[in-house]
N, C-alpha and C positions, 0 to 999 in steps of 0.2 A: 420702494427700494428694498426695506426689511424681507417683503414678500417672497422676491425674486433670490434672494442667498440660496435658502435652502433647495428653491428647483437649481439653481446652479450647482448647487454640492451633489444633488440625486444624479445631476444629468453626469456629473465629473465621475463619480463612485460608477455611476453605470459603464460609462465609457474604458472607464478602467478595468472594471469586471468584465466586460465583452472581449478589450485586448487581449486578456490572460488567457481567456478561453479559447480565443483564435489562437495562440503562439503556443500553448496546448494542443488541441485539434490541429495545427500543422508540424509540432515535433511527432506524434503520435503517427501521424500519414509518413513522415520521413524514418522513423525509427521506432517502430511496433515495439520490437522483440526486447530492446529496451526499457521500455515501459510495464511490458509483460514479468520480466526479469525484474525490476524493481518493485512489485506490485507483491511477485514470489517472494524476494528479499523481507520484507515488509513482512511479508505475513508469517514466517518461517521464525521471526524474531521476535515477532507478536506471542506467537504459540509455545516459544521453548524449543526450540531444533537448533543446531550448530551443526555448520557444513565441516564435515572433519573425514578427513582419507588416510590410509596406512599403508604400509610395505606390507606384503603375506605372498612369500615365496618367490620375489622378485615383480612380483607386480602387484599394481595400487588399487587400493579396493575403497571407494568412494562409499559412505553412512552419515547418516541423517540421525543422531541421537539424541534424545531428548533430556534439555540439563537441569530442568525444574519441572515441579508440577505445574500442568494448564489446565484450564479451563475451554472447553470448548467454544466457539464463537464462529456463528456464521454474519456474513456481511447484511443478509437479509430479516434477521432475526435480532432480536434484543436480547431474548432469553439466553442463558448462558448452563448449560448440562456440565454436571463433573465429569472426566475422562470416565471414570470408573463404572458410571452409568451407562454408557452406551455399550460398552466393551464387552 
């Protein structure tokens, strides 16, 4: 009976992990552009950018300003370069 808990907890933790990943993989089939847009969000905030727009001449001029120093970082990569090194 001791045996049996733990395959019962792996099977529960699994099943639960499989659900999330379907209701994942079915928001993502219903609403891409969303997710894409959240992913941007994320990253944009990660890195030090503030979405910020002005009046200039009567019309709005949309800029991407960066409000502290970052560190570069890719998703594929660990290594992390200063801004100043690649520039």
């Amino acid at each position: 009976m001791i045996a049996s808990r733990p395959k019962q907890w792996i099977k529960r933790t699994l099943g639960l992990l499989l659900a999330l990943a379907l209701l994942a993989g079915i928001g993502f089939y219903l609403r891409p552009v969303s997710y894409l847009d959240a992913w941007t969000y994320l990253h944009e905030d990660l890195s030090g950018i503030e979405s910020r727009s002005v009046q200039v001449a009567g019309n709005r001029v949309h800029f991407l300003p960066r409000v502290r120093p970052t560190v570069r970082w890719s998703f594929w990569s660990t290594a992390s370069v200063p801004t100043g090194a690649l520039a």
